[in-house]
DSSP file (Angstrom, degrees, kcal/mol; ACC not computed):
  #  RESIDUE AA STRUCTURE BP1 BP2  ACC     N-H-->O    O-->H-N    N-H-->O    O-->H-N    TCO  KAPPA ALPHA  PHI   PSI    X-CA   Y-CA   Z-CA
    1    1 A X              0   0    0      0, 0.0     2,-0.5     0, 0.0    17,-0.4   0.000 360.0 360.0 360.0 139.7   27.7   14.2   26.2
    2    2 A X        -     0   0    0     15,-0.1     2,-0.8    16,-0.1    15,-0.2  -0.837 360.0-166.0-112.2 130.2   24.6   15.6   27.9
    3    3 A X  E     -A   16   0A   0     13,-2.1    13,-1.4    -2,-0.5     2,-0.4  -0.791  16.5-140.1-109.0 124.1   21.8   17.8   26.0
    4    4 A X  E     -A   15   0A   0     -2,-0.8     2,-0.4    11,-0.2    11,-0.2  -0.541  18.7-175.6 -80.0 149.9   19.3   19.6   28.0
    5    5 A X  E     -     0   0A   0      9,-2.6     9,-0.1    -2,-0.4    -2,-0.0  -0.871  54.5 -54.1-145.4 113.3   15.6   20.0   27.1
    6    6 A X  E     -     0   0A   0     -2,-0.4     8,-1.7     7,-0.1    -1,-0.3   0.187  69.3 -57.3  59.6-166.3   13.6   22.5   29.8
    7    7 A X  E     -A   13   0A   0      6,-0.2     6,-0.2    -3,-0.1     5,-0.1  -0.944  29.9-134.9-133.4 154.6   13.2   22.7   33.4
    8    8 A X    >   -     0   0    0      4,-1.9     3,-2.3    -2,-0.3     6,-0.0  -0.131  44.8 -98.6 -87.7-170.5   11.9   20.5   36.1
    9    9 A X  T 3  S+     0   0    0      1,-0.3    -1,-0.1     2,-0.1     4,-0.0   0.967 118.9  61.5 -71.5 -50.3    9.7   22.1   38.4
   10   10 A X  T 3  S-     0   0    0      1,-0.1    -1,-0.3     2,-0.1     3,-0.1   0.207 116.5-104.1 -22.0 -11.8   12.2   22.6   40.8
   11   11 A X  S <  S+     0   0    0     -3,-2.3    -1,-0.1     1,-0.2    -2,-0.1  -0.040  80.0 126.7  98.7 -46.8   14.3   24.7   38.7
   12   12 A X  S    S-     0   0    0     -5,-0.1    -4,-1.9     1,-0.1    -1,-0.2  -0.312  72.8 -99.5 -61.0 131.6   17.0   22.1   37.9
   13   13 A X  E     -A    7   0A   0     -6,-0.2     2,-1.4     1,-0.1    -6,-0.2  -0.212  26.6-134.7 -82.1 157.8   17.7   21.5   34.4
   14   14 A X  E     -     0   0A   0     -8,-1.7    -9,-2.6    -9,-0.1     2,-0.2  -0.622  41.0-171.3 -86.0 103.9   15.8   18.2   33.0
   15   15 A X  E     -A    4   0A   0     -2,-1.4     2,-0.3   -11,-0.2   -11,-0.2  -0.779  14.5-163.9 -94.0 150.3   19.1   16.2   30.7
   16   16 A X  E     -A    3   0A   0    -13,-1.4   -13,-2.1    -2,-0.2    -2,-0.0  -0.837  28.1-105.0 -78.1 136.8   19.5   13.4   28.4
   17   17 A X     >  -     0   0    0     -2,-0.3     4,-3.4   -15,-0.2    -1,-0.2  -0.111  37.8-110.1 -43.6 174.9   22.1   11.5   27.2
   18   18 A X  H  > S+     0   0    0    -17,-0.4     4,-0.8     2,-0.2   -16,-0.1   0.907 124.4  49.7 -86.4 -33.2   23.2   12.2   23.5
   19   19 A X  H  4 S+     0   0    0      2,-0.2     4,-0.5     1,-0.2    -1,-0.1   0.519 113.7  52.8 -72.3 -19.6   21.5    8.5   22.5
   20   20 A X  H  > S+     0   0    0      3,-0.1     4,-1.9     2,-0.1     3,-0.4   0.948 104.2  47.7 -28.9 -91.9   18.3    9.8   24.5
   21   21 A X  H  X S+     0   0    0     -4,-3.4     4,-0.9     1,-0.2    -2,-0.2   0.514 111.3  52.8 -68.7  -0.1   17.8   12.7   22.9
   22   22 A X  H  X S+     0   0    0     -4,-0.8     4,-1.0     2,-0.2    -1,-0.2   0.878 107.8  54.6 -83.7 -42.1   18.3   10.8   19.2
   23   23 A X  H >> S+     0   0    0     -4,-0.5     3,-2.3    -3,-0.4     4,-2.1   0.995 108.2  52.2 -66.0 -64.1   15.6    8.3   20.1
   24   24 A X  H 3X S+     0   0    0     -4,-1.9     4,-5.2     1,-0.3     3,-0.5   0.886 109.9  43.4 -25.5 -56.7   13.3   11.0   20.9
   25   25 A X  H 3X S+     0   0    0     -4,-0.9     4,-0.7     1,-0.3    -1,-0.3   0.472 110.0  56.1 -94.0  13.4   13.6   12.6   18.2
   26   26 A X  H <X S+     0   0    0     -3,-2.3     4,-1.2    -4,-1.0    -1,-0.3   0.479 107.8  45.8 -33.2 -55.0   13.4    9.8   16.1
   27   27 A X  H  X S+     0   0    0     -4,-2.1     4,-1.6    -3,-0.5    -2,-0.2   0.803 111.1  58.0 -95.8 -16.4   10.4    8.5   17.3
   28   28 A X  H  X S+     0   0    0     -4,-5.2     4,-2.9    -5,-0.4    -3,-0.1   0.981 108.7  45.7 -43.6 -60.9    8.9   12.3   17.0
   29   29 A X  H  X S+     0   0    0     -4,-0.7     4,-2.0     2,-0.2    -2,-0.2   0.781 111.5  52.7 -49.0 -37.2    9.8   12.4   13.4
   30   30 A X  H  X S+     0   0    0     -4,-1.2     4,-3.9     2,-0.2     5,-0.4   0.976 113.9  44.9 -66.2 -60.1    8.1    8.7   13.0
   31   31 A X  H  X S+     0   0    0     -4,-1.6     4,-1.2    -5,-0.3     5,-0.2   0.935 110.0  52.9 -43.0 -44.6    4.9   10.0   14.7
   32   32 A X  H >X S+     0   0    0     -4,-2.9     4,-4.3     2,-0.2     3,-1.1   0.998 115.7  45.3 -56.7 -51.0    4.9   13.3   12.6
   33   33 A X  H 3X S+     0   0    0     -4,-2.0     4,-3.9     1,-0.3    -2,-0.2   0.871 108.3  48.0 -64.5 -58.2    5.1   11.0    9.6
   34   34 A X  H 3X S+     0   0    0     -4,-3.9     4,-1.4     2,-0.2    -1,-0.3   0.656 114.4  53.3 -50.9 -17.2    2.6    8.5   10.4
   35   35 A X  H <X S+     0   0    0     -4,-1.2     4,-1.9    -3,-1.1    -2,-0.3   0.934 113.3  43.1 -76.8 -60.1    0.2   11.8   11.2
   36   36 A X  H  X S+     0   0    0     -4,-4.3     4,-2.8    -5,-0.2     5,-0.2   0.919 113.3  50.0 -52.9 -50.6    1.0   13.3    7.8
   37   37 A X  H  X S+     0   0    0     -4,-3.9     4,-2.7     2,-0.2     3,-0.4   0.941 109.5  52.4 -62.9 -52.0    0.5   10.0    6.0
   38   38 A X  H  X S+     0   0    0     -4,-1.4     4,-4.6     1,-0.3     5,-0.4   0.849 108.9  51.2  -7.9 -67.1   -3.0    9.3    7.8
   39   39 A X  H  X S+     0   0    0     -4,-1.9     4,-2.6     2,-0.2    -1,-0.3   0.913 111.2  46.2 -71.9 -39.3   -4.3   12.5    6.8
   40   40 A X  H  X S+     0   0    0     -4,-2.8     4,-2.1    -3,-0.4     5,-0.4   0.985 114.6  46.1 -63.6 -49.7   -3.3   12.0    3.2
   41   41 A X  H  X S+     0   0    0     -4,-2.7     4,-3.0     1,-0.2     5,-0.3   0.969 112.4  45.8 -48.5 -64.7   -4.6    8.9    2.9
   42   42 A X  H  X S+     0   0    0     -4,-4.6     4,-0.6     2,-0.2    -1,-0.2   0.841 117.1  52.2 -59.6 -21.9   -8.1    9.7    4.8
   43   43 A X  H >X S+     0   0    0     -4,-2.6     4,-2.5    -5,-0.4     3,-0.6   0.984 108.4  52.9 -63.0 -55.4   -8.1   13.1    2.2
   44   44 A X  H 3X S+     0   0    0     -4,-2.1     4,-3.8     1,-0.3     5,-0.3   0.954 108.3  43.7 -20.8 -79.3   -7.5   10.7   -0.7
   45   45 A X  H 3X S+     0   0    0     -4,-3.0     4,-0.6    -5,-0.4    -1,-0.3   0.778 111.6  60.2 -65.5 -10.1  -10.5    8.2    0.0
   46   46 A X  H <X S+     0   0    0     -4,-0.6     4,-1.1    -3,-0.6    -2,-0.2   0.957 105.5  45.6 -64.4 -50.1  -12.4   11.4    0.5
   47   47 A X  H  X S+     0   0    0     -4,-2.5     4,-2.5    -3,-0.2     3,-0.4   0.893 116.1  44.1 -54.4 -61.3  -11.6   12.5   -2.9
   48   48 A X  H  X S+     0   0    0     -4,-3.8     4,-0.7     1,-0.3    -1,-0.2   0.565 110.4  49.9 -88.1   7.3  -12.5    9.1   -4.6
   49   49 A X  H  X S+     0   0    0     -4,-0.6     4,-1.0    -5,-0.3    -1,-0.3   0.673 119.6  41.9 -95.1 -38.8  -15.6    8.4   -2.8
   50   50 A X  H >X S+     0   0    0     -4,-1.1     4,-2.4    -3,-0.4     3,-1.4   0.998 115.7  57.3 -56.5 -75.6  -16.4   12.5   -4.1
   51   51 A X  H 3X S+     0   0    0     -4,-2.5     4,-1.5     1,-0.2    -2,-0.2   0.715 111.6  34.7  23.2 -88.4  -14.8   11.1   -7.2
   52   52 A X  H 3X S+     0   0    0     -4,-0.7     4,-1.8     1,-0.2    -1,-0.2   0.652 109.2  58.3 -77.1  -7.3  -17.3    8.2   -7.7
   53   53 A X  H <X S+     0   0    0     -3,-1.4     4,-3.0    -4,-1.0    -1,-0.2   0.933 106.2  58.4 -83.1 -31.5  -20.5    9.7   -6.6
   54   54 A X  H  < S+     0   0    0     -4,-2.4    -2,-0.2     2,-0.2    -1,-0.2   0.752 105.1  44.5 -66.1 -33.8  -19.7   12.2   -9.3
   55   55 A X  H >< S+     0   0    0     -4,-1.5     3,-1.9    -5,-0.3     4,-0.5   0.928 113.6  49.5 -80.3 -47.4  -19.6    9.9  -11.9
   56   56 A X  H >< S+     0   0    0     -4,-1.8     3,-0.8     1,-0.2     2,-0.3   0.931 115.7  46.1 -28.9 -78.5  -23.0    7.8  -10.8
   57   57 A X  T 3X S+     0   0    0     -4,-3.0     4,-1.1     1,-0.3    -1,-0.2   0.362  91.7 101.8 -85.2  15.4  -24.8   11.1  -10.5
   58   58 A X  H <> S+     0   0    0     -3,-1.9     4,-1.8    -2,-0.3    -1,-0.3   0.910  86.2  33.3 -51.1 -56.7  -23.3   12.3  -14.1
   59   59 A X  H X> S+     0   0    0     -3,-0.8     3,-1.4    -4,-0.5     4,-0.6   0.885 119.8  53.5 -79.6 -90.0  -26.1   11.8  -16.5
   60   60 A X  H 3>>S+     0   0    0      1,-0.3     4,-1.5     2,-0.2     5,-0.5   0.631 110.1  51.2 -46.0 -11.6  -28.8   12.8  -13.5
   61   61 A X  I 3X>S+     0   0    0     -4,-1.1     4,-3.1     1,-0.2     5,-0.5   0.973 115.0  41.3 -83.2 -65.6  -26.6   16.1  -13.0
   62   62 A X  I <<5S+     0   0    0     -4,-1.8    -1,-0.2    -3,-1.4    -2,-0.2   0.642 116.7  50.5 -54.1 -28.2  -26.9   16.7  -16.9
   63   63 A X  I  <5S+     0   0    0     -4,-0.6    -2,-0.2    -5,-0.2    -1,-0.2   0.976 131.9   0.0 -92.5 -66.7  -30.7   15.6  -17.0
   64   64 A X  I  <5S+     0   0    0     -4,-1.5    -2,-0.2     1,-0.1    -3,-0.1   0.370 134.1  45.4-128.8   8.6  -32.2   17.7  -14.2
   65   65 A X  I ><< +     0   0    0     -4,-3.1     3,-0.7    -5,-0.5    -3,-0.2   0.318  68.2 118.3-132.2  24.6  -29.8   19.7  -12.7
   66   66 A X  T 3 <S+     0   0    0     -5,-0.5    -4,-0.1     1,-0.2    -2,-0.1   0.912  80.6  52.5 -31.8 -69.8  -27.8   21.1  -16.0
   67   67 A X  T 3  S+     0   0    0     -5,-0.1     2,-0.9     2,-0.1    -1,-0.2   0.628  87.8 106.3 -42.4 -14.5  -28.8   25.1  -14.9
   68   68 A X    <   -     0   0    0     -3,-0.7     2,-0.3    -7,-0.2     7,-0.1  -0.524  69.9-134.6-103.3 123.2  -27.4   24.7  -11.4
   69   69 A X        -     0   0    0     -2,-0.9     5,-0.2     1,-0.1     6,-0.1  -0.203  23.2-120.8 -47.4 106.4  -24.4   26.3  -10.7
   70   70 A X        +     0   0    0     -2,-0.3    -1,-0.1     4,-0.1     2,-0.1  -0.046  69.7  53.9 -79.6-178.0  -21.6   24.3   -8.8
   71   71 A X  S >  S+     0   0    0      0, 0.0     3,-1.4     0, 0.0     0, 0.0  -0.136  83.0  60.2 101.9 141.0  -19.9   25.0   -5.5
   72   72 A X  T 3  S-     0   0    0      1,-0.2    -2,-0.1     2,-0.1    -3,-0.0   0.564 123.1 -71.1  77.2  -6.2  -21.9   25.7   -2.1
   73   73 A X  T 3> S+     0   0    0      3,-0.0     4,-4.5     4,-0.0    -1,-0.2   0.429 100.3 133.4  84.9   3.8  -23.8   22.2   -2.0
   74   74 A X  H <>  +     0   0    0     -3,-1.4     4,-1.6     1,-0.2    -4,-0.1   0.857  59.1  46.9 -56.8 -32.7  -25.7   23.4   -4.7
   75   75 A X  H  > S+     0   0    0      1,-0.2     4,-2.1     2,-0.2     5,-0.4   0.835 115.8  54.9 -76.0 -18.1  -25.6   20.5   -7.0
   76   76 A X  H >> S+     0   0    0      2,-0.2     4,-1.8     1,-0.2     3,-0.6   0.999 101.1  46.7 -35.3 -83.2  -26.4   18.7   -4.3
   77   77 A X  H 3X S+     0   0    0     -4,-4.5     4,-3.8     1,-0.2    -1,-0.2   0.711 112.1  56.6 -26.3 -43.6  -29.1   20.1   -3.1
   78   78 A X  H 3X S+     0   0    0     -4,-1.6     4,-2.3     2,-0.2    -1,-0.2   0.938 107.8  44.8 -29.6 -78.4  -30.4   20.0   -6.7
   79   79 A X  H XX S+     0   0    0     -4,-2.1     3,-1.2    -3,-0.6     4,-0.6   0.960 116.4  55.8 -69.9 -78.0  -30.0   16.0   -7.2
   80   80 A X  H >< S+     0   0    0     -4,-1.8     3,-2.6    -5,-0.4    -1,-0.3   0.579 106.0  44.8 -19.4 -61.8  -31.8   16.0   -3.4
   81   81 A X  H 3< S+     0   0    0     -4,-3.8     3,-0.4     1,-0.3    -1,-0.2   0.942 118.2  46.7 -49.5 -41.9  -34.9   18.1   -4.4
   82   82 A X  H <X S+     0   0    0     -4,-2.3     4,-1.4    -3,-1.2    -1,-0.3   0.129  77.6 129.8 -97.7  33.4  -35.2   15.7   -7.6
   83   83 A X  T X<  +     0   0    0     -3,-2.6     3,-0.8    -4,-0.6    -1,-0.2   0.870  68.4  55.5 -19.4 -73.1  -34.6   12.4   -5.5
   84   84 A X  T 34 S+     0   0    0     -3,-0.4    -1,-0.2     1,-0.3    -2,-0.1   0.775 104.6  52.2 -34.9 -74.8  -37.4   10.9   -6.9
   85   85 A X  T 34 S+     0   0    0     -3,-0.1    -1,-0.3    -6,-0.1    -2,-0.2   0.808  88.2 110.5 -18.0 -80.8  -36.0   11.4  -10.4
   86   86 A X    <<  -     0   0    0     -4,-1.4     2,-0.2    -3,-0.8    -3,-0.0   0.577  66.9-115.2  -2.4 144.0  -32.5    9.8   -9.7
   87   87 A X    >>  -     0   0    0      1,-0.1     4,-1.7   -31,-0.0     3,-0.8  -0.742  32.3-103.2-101.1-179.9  -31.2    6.6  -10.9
   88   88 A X  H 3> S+     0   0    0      1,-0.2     4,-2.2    -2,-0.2    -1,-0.1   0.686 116.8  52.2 -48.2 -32.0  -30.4    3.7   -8.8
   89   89 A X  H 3> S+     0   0    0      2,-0.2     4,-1.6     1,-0.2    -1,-0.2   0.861 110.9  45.3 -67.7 -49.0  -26.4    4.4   -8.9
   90   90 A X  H <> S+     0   0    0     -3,-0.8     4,-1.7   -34,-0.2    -2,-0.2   0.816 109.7  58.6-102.7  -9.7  -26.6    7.8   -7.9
   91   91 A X  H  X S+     0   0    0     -4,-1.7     4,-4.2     3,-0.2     5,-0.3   0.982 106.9  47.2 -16.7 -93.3  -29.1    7.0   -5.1
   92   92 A X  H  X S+     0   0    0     -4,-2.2     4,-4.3     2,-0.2     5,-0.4   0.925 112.7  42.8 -42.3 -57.6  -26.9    4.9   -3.7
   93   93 A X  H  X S+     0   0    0     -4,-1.6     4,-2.2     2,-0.2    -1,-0.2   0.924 117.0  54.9 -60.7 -37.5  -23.5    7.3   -3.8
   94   94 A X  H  < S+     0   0    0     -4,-1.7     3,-0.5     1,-0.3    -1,-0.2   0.967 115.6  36.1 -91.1 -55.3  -25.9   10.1   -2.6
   95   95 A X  H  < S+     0   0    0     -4,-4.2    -1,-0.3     1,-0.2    -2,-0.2   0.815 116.4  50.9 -74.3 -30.3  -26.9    7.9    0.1
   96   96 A X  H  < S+     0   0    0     -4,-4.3     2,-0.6    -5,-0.3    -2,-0.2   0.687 116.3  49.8 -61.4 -23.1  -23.2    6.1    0.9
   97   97 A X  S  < S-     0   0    0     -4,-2.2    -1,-0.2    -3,-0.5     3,-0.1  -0.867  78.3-163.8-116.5 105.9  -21.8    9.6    1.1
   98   98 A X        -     0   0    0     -2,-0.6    -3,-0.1    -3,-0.2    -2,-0.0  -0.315  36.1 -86.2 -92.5 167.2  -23.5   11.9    3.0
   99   99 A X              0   0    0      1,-0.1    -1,-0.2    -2,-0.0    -5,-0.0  -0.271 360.0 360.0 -72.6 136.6  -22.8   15.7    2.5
  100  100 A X              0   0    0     -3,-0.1    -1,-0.1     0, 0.0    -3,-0.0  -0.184 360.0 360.0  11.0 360.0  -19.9   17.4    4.3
């Protein structure tokens, strides 16, 4: 059995076999999958690198940046202005993770 998929330039239509068109779309579905999983994964470590920097900068967040509202880069910005301030822990995350 033959399945068509579009047309060559020529007009004629472009066929497969039925064992063809299964490996395609087999190795589409593998590709989709490996795409999806990638992107969860790199969201994931996004999260737990967000995650840890948030626990380092905990107490500095609570010590000089209590008032500041989150959301927007603000607490960032905050802990940046009061580098100085910072302990060594949240230094570091602030500097291993750079902003957005």
């Amino acid at each position: 059995m033959v399945q068509r998929f579009g047309r060559k330039a020529s007009g004629s239509a472009v066929t497969f076999s039925r064992r063809a068109a299964v490996c395609v779309q087999a190795v589409l579905a593998a590709a989709s999958l490996i795409a999806a999983l990638g992107l969860f994964l790199s969201r994931a470590s996004a999260e737990d690198a967000r995650g840890e920097a948030r626990q380092a900068c905990k107490a500095d967040y609570s010590r000089l940046c209590a008032g500041t509202m989150p959301g927007g880069g603000r607490v960032r910005k905050c802990l940046s202005d009061n580098y100085g301030g910072l302990s060594a822990a949240c230094k570091t995350a602030l500097d291993t993770h750079p902003p957005k």
